[in-house]
N, C-alpha and C positions, 0 to 999 in steps of 0.2 A: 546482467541478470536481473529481471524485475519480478517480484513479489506483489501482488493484486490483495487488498482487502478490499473487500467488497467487488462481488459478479455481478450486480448489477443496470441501472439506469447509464448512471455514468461510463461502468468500464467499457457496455457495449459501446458508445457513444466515441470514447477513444480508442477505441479498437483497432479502429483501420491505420488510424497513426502509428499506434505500435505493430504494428504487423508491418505496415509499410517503411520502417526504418530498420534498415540492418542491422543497428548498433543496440537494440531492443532484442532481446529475446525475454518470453515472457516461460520463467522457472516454476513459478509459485504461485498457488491460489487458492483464497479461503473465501466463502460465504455460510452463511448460518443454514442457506439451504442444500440439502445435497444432490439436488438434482443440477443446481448449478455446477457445485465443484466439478461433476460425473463429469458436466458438459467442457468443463474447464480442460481437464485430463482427455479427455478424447476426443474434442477438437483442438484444441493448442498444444498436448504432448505434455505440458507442465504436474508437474506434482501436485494433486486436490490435497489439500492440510486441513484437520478437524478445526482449525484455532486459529485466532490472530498470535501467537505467542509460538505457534510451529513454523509460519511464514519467515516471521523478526529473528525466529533461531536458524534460518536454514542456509546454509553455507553456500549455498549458489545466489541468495540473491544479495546481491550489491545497493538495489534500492527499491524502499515499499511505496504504491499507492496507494494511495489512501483515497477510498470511495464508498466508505463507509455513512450510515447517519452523522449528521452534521454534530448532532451530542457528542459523539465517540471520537471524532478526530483528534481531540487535545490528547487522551488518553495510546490512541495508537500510532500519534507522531511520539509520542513519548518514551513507549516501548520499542519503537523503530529505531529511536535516537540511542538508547541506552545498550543496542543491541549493535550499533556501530551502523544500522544502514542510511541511506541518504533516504530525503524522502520528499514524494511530489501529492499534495494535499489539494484535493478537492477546494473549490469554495462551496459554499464559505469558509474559511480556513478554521474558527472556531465560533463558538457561539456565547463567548465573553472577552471581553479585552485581557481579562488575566489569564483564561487557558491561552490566548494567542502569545502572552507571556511566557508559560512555563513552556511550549513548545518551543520559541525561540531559545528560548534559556537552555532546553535539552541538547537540543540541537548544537548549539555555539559549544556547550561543555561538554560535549562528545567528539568534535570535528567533521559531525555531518551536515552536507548541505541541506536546506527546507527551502523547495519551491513550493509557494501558492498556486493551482493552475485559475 
């Protein structure tokens, strides 16, 4: 079960990958806009969530991506990690060596995985 921050640039962009693998279904998705979420929920079937923090809490997803502004990813691998889910991050992965820090650090102290894409 995959969880989506950010409907944007990025997600459409991997989209067809996760559609095209069986082992994906995509549960979960947040954007600040709601015409995206709308579009989330009634062409993928997934749950539109108001929040990054509804995503990270929702019991179907097993892992979030992160396609958010490059500012915010330290921030929502972190919440992702704290929440137990595994998580695949945009690049840039952060936009200091020490947020790429405290992600790693989440992540390893929680026992989820953090892929870079």
């Amino acid at each position: 079960g995959l969880g989506v921050l950010g409907l944007g640039r990025a997600f459409t962009l991997m989209l067809p990958t996760f559609t095209g693998d069986v082992r994906v279904r995509l549960v979960a998705g947040f954007d600040p806009r709601p015409e995206a979420r709308a579009a989330f929920a009634l062409e993928l079937g997934g749950t539109a969530h108001e929040s990054v923090e509804a995503v990270c809490a929702d019991p179907l997803v097993e892992w979030v991506y992160v396609a958010t502004p490059h500012q915010l990813h330290a921030d929502h691998v972190v919440l992702a990690a704290r929440k137990g889910k595994h998580v695949l991050v945009e690049k840039p992965m952060a936009t200091s060596l020490a947020d790429c820090d405290r992600m790693i650090d989440a992540c390893s102290s929680s026992g989820t995985h953090l892929i870079v894409g």
